[in-house]
N, CA and C atoms as a LAMMPS dump frame, in Angstrom:
ITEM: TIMESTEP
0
ITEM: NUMBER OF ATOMS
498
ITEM: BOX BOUNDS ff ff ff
-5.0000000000000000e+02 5.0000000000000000e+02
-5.0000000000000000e+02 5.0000000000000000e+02
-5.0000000000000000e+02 5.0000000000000000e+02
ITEM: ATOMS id mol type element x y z
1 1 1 N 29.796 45.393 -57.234
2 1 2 C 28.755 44.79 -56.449
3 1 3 C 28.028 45.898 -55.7
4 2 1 N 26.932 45.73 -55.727
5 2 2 C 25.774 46.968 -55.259
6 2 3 C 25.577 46.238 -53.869
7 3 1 N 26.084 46.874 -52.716
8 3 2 C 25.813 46.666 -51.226
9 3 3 C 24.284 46.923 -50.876
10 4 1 N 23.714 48.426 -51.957
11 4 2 C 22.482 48.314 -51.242
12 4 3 C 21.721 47.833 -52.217
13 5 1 N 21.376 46.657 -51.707
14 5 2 C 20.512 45.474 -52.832
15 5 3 C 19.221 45.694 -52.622
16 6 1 N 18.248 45.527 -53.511
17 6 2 C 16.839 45.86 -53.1
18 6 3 C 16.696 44.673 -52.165
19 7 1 N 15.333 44.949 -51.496
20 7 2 C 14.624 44.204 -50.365
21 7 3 C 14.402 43.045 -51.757
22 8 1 N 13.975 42.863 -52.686
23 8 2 C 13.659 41.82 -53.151
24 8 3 C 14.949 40.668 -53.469
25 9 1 N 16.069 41.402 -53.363
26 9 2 C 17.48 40.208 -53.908
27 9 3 C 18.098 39.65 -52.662
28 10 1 N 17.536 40.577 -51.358
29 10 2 C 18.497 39.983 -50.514
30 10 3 C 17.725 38.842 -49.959
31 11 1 N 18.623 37.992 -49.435
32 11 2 C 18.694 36.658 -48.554
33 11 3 C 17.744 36.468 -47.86
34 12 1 N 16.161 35.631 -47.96
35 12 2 C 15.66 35.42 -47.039
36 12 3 C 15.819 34.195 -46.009
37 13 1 N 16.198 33.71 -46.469
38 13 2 C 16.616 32.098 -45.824
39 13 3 C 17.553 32.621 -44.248
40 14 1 N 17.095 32.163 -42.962
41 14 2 C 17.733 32.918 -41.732
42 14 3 C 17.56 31.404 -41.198
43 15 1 N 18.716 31.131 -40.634
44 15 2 C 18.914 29.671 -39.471
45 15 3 C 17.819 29.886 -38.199
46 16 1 N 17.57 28.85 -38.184
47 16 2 C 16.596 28.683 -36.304
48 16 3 C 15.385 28.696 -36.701
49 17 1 N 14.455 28.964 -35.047
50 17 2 C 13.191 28.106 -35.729
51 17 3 C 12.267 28.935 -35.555
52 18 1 N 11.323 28.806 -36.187
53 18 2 C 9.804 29.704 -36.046
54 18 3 C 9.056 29.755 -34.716
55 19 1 N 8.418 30.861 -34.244
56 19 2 C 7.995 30.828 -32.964
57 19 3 C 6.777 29.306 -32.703
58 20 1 N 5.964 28.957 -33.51
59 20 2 C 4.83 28.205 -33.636
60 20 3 C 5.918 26.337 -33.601
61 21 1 N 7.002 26.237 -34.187
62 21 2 C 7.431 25.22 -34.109
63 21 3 C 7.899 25.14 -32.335
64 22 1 N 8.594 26.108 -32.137
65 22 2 C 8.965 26.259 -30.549
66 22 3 C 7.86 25.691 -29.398
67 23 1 N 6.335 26.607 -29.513
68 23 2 C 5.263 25.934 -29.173
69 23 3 C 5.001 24.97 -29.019
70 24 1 N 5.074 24.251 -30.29
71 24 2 C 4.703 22.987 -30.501
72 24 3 C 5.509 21.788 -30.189
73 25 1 N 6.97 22.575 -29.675
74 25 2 C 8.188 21.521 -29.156
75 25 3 C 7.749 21.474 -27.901
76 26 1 N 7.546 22.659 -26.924
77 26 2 C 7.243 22.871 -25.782
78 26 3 C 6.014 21.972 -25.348
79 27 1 N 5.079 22.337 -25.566
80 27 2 C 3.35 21.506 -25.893
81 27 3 C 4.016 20.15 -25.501
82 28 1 N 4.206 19.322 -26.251
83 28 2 C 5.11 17.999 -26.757
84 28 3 C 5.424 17.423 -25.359
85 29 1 N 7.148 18.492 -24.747
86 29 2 C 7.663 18.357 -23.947
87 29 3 C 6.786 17.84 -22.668
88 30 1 N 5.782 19.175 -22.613
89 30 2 C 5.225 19.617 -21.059
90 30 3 C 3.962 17.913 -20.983
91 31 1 N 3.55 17.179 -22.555
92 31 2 C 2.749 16.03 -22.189
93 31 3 C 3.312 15.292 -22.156
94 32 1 N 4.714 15.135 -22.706
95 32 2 C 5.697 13.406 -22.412
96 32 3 C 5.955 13.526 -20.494
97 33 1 N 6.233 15.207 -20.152
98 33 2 C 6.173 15.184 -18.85
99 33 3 C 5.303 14.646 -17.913
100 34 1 N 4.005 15.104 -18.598
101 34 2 C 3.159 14.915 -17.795
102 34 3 C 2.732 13.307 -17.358
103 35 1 N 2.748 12.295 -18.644
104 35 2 C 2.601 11.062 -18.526
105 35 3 C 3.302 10.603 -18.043
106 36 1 N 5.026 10.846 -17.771
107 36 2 C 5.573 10.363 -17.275
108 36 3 C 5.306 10.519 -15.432
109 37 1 N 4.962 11.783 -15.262
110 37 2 C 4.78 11.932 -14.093
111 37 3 C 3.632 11.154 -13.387
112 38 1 N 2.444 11.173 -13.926
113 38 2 C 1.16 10.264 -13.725
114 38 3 C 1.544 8.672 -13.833
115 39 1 N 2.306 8.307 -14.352
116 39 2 C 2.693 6.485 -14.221
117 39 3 C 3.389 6.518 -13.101
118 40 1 N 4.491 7.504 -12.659
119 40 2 C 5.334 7.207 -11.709
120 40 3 C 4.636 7.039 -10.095
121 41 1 N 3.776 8.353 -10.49
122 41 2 C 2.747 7.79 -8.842
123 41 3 C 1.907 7.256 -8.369
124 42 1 N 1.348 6.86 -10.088
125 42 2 C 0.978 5.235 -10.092
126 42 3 C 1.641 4.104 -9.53
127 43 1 N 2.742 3.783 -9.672
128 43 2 C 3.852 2.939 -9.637
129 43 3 C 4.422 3.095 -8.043
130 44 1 N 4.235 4.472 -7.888
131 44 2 C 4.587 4.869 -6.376
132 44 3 C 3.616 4.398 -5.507
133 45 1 N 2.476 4.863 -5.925
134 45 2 C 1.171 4.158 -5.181
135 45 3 C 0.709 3.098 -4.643
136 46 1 N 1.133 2.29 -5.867
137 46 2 C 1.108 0.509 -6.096
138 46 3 C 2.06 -0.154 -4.869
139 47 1 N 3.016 0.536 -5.01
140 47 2 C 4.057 -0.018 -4.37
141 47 3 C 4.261 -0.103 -2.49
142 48 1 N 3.727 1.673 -2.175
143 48 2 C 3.521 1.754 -1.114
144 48 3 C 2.289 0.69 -0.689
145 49 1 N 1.257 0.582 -1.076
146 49 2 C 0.145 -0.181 -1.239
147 49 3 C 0.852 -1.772 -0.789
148 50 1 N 1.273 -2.257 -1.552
149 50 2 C 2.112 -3.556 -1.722
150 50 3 C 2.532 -4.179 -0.847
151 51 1 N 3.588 -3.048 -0.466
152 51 2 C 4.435 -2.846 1.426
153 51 3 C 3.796 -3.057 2.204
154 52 1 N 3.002 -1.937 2.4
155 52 2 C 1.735 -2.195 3.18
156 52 3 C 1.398 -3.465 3.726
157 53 1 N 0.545 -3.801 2.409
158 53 2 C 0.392 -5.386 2.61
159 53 3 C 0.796 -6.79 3.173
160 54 1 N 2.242 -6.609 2.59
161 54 2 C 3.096 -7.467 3.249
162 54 3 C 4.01 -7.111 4.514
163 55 1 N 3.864 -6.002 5.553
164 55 2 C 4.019 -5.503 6.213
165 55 3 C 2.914 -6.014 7.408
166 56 1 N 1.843 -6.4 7.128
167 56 2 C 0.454 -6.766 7.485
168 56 3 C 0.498 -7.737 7.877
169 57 1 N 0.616 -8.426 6.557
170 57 2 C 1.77 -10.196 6.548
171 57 3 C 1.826 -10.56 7.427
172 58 1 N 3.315 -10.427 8.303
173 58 2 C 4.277 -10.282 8.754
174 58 3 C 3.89 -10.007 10.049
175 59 1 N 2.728 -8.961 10.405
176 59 2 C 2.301 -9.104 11.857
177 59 3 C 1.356 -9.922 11.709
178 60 1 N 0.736 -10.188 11.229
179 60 2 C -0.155 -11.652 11.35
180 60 3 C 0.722 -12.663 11.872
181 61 1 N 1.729 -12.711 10.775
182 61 2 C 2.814 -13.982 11.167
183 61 3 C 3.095 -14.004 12.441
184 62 1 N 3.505 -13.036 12.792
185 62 2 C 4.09 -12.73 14.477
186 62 3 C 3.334 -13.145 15.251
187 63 1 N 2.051 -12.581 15.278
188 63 2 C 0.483 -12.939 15.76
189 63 3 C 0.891 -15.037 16.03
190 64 1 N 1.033 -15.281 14.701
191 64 2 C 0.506 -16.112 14.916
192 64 3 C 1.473 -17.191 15.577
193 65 1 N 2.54 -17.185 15.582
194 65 2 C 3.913 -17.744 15.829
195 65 3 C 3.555 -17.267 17.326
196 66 1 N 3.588 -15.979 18.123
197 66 2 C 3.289 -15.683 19.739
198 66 3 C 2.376 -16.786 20.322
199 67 1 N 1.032 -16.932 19.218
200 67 2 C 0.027 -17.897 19.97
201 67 3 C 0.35 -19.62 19.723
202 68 1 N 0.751 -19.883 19.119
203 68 2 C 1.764 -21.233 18.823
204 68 3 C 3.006 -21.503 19.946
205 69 1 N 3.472 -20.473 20.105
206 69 2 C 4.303 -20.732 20.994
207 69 3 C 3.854 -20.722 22.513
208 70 1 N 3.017 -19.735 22.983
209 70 2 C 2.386 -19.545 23.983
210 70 3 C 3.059 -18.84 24.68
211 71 1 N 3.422 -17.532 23.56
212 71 2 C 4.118 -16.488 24.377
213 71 3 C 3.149 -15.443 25.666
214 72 1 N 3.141 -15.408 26.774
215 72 2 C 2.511 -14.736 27.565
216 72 3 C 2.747 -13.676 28.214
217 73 1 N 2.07 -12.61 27.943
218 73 2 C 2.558 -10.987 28.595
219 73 3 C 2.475 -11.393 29.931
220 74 1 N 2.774 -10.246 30.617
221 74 2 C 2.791 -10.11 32.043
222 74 3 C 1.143 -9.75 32.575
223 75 1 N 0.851 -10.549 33.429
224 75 2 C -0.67 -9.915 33.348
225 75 3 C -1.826 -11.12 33.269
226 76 1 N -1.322 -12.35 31.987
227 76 2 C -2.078 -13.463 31.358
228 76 3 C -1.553 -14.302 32.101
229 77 1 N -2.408 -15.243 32.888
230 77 2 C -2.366 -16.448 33.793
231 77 3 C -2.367 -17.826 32.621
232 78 1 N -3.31 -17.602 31.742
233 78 2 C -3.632 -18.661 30.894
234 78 3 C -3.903 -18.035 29.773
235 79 1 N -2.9 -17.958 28.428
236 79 2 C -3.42 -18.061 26.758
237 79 3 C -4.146 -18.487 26.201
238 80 1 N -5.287 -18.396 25.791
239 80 2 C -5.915 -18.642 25.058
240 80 3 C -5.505 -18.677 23.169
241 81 1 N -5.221 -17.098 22.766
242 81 2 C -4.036 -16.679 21.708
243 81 3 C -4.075 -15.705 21.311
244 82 1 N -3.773 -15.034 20.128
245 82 2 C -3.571 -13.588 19.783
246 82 3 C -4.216 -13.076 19.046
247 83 1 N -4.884 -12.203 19.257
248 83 2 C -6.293 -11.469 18.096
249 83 3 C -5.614 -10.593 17.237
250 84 1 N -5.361 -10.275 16.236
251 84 2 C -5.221 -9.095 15.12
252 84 3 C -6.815 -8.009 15.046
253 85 1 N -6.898 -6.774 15.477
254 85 2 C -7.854 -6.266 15.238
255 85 3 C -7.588 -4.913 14.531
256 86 1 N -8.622 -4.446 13.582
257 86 2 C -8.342 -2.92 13.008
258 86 3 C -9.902 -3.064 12.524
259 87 1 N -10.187 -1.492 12.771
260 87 2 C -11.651 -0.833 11.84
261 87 3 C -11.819 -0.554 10.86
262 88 1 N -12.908 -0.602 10.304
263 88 2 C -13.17 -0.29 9.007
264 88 3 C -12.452 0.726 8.763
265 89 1 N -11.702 1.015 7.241
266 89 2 C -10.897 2.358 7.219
267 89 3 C -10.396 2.983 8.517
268 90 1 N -10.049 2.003 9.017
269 90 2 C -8.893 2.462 9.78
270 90 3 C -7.316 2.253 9.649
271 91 1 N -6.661 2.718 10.182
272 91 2 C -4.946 2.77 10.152
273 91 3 C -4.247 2.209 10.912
274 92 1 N -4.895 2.183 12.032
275 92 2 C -4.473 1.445 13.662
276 92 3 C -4.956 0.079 13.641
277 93 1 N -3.66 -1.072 13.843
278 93 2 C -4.394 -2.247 13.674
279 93 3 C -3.405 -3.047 15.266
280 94 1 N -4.167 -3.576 15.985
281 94 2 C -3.397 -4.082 17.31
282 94 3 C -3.307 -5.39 17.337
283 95 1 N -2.333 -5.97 18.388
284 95 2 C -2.03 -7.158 18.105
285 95 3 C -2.538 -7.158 19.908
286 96 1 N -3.311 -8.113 20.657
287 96 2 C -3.524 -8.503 21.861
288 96 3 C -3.82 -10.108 22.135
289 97 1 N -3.452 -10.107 23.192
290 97 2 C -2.676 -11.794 23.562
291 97 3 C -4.39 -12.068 24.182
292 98 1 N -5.299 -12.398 24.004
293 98 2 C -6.534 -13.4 24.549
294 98 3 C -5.995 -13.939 25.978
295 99 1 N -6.771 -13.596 26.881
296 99 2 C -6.516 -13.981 28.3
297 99 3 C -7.757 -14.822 28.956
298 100 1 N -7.265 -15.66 30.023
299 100 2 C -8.48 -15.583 30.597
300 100 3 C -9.867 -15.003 30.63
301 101 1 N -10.779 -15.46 30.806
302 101 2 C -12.315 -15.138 30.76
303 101 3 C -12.558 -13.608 29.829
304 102 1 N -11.824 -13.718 28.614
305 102 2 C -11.502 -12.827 27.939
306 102 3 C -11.544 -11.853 27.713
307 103 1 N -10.365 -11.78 28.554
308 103 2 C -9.307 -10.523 28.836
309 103 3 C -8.073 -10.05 27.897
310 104 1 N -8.117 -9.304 26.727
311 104 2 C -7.272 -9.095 26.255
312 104 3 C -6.03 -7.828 26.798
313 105 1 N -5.025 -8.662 26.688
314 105 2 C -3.842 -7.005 26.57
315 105 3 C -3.226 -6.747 25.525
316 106 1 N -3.224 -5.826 25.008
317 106 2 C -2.8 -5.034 23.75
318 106 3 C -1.097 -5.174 24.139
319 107 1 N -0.549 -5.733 23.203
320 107 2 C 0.682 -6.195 23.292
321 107 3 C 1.893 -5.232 22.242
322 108 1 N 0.509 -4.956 21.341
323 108 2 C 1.542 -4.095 19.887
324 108 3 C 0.82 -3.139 19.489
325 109 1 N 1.021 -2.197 18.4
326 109 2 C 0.257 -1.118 17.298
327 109 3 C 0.911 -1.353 16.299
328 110 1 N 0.496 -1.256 15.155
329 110 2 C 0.615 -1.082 14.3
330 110 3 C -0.269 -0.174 13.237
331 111 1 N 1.01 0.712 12.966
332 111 2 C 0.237 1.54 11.822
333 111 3 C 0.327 1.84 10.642
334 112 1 N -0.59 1.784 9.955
335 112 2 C -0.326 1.46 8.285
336 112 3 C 0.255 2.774 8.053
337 113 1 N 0.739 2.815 6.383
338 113 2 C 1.859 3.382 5.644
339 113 3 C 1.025 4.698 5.378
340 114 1 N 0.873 5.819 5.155
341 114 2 C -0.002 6.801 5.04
342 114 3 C -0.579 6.41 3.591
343 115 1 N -2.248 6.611 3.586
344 115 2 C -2.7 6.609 2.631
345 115 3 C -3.234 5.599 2.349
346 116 1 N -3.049 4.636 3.056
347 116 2 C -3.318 3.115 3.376
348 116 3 C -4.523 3.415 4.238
349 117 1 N -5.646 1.955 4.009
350 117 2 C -6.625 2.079 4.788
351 117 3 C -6.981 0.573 5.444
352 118 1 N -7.826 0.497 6.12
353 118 2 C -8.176 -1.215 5.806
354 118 3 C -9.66 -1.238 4.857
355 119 1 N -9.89 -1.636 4.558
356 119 2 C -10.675 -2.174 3.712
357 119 3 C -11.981 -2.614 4.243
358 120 1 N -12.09 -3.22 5.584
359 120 2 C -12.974 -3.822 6.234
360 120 3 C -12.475 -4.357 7.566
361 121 1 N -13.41 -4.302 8.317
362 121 2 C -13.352 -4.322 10.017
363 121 3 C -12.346 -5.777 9.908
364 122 1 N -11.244 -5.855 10.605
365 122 2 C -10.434 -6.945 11.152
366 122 3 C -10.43 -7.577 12.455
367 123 1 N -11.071 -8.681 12.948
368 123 2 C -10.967 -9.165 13.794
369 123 3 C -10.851 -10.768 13.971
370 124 1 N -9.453 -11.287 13.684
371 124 2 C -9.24 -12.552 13.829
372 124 3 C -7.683 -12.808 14.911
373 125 1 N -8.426 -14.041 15.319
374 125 2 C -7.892 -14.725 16.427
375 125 3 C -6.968 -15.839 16.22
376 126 1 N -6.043 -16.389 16.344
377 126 2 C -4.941 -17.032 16.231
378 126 3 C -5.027 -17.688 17.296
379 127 1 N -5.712 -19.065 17.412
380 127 2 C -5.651 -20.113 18.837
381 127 3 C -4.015 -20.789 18.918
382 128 1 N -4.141 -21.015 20.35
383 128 2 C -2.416 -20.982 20.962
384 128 3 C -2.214 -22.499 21.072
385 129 1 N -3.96 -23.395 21.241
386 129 2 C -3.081 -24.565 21.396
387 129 3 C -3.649 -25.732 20.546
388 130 1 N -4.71 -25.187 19.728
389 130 2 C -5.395 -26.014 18.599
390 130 3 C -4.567 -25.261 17.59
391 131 1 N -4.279 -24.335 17.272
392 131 2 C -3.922 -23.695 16.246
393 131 3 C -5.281 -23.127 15.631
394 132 1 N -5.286 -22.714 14.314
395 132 2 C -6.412 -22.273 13.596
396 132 3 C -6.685 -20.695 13.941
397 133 1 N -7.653 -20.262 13.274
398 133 2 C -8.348 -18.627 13.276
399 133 3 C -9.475 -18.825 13.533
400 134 1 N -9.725 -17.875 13.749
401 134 2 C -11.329 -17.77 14.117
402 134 3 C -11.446 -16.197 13.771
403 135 1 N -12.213 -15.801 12.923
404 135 2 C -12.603 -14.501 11.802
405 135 3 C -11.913 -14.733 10.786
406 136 1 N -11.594 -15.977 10.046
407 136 2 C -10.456 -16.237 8.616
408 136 3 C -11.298 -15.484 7.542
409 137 1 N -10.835 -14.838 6.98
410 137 2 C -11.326 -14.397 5.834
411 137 3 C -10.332 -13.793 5.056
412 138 1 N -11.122 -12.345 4.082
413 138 2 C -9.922 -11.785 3.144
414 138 3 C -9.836 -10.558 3.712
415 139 1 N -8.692 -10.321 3.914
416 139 2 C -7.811 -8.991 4.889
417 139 3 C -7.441 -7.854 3.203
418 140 1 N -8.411 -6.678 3.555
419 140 2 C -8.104 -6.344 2.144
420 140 3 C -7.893 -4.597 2.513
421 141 1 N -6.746 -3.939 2.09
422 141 2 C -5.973 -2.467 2.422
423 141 3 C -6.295 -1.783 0.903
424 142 1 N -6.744 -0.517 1.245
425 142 2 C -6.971 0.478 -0.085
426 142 3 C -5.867 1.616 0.232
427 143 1 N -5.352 1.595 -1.023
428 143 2 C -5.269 3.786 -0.771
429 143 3 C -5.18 3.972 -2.405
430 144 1 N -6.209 4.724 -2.595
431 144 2 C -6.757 5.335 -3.575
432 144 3 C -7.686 4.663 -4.43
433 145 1 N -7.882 4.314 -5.591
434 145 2 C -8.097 2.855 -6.289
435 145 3 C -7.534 2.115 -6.066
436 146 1 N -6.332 1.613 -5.535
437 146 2 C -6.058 0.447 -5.443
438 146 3 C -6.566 -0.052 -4.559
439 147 1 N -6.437 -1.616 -4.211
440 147 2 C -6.539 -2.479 -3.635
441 147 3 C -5.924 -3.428 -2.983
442 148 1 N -5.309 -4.387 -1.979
443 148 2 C -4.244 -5.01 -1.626
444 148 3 C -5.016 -6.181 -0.947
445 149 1 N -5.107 -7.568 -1.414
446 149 2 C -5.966 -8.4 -0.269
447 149 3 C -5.781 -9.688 -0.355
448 150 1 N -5.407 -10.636 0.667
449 150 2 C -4.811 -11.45 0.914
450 150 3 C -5.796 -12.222 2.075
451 151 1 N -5.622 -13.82 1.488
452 151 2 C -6.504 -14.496 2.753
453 151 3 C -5.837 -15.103 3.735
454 152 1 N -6.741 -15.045 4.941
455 152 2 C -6.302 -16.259 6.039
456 152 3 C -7.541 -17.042 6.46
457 153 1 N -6.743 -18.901 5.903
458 153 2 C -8.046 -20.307 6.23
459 153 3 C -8.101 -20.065 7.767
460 154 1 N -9.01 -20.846 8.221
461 154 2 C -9.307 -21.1 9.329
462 154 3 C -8.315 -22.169 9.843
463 155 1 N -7.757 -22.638 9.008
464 155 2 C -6.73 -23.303 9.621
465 155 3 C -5.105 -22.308 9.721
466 156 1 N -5.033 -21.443 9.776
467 156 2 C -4.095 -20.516 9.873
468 156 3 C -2.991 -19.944 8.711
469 157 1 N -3.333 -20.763 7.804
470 157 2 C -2.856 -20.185 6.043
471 157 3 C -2.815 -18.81 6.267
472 158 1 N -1.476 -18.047 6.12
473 158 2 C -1.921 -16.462 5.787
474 158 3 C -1.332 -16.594 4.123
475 159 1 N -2.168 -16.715 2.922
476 159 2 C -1.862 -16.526 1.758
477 159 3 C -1.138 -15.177 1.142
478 160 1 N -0.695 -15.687 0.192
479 160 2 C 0.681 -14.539 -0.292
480 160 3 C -0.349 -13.714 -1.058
481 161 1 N -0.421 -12.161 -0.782
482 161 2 C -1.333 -11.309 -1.508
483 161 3 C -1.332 -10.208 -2.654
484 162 1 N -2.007 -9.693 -3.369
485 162 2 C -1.625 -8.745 -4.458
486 162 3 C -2.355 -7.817 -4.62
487 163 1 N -2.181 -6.664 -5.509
488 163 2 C -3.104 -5.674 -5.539
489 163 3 C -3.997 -6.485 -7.004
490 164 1 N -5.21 -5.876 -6.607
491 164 2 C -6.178 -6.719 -7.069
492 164 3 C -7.081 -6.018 -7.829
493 165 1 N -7.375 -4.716 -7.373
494 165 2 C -7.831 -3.306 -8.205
495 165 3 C -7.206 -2.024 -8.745
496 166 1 N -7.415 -1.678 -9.581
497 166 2 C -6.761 -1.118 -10.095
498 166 3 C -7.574 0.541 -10.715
């Protein structure tokens, strides 16, 4: 057996992979990454968004349960009931008890989830001994494209809400 074999007899066939297949595994990798990463903070987004929302809820509810009951700060001689207010794209949304010859005291803060906005100026009132609202409309929170918006009737319905844009 001749050890030194010409370059033409010996073995070209070598295990593993070509640099261009490697590439093209990598390539592959780095876009299944990437999509995966772009849905997730989608999904993250949505969600914080969501919270938000029903976080919102929930002080409405409070809102509105204080003026039903005729809970009264220190300060209020006579209830009238409880206003929910926040600004356009704003973050800061307050809860104040309607007083006499209307006099409000800021009773709460509330501040949305970062990234969260409101949507449009908020100013509705929760009466303490008719019940009902007064500014009922649709209470609607952005952060980013999305959307989050939920109504309240004038008769004090706060409806269950969803993201709505997308």
């Amino acid at each position: 057996m001749n050890i030194l074999a010409s370059p033409s007899t010996r073995s070209t066939s070598q295990g593993g992979f070509t640099l261009l297949e490697m590439l093209i595994a990598t390539v592959v990798m780095m876009m299944m990454t990437g999509i995966g990463l772009a849905s997730y903070l989608r999904f993250t987004e949505r969600q914080t968004l969501r919270n938000a929302g029903k976080e919102l809820q929930t002080y409405m509810r409070a809102a509105q349960s204080r003026a039903r009951s005729g809970d009264r700060p220190t300060g209020c001689a006579q209830l009238f009931g409880y206003a929910v207010t926040g600004a356009n794209g704003g973050v800061q949304i307050q809860l104040s008890a309607v007083c006499e010859n209307g006099v409000e005291v800021v009773t709460d803060t509330y501040t949305l989830p970062s990234g969260s906005t409101l949507g449009g100026a908020l100013d509705m009132t929760f009466g303490s001994l008719k019940g009902g609202v007064t500014g009922a409309g649709t209470v609607t929170l952005i952060s980013g494209a999305q959307e989050y918006e939920f109504t309240v009737s004038q008769g004090g319905e706060i409806g269950d809400g969803d993201i709505v844009a997308q």
